[in-house]
C-alpha positions as CSV (number, residue, x, y, z in Angstrom):
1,X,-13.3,-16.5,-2.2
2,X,-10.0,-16.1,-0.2
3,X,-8.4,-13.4,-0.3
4,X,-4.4,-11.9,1.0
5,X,-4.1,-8.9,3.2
6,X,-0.8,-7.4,3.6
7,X,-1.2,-5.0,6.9
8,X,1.7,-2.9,7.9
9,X,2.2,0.0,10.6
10,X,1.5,3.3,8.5
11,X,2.7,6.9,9.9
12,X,0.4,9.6,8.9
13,X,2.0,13.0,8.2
14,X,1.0,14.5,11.3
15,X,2.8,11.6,13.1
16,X,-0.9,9.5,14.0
17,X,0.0,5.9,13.8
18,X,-2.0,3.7,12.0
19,X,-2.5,0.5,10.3
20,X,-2.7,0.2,6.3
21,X,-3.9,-3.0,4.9
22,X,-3.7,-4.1,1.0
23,X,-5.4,-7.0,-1.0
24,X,-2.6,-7.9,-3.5
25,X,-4.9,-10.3,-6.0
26,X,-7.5,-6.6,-6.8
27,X,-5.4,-4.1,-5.6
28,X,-7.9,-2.7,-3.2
29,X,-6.3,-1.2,-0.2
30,X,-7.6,0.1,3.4
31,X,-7.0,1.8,7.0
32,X,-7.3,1.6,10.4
33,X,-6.0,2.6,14.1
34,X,-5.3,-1.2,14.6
35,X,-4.4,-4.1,12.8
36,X,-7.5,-5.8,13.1
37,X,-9.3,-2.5,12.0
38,X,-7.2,-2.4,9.0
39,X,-8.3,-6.2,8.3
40,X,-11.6,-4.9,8.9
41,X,-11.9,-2.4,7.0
42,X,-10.7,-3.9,3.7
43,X,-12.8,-6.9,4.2
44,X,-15.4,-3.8,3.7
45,X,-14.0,-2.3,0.9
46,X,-13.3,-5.5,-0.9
47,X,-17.2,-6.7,-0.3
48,X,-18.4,-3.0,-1.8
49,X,-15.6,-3.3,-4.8
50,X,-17.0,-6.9,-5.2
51,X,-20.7,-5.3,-5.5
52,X,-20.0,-2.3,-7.7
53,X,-17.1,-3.5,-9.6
54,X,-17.7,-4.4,-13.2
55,X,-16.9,-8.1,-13.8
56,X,-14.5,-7.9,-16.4
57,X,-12.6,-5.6,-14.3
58,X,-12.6,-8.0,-11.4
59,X,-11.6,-11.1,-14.1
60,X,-8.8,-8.7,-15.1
61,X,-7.5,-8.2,-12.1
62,X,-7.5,-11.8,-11.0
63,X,-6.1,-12.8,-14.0
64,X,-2.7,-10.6,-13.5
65,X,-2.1,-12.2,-10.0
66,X,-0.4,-11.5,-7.5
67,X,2.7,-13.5,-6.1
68,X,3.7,-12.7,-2.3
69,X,6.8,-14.4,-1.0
70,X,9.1,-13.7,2.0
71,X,13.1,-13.7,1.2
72,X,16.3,-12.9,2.5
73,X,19.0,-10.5,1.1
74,X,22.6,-10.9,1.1
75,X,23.1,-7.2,2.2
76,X,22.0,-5.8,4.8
77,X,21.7,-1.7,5.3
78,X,23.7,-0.4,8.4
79,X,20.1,0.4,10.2
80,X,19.0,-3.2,9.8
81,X,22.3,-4.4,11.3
82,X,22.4,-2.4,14.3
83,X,18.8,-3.8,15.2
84,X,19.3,-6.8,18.1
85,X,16.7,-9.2,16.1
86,X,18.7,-9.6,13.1
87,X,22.2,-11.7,12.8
């Protein structure tokens, strides 16, 4: 099966950066100190929810889907506009 991982910097209270990493399609999430340990470590957590999970709960959360798309907005906050990358 293939699967989406949406991993983003995450900012611990205590100010420890880390990675979080989220499967979208059964709403299983994960962590790490990298990227790639955040990819990691869902791929193990999906595998164990996969094992465990009962199947109707993984049919029902298939089922819902999940949608990821990348889009533009007209407006722009004043902290995104003062950033160099962005017109």
């Amino acid at each position: 099966m293939k699967f989406t991982a949406i991993v983003q910097p995450d900012s611990a209270p205590s100010g420890v950066q880390g990675y979080s990493a989220h499967c979208p399609e059964l709403d299983v999430a994960s962590q790490g100190d990298t990227p790639d340990e955040a990819r990691a470590n869902l791929r193990e957590a999906l595998e164990l929810f996969l094992e465990d999970a009962d199947p109707d709960e993984v049919s029902r959360r298939l089922e819902q889907g999940a949608q990821v798309s990348a889009f533009k907005l007209a407006a722009q906050s004043k902290m995104l506009k003062s950033k160099d990358n962005l017109p």
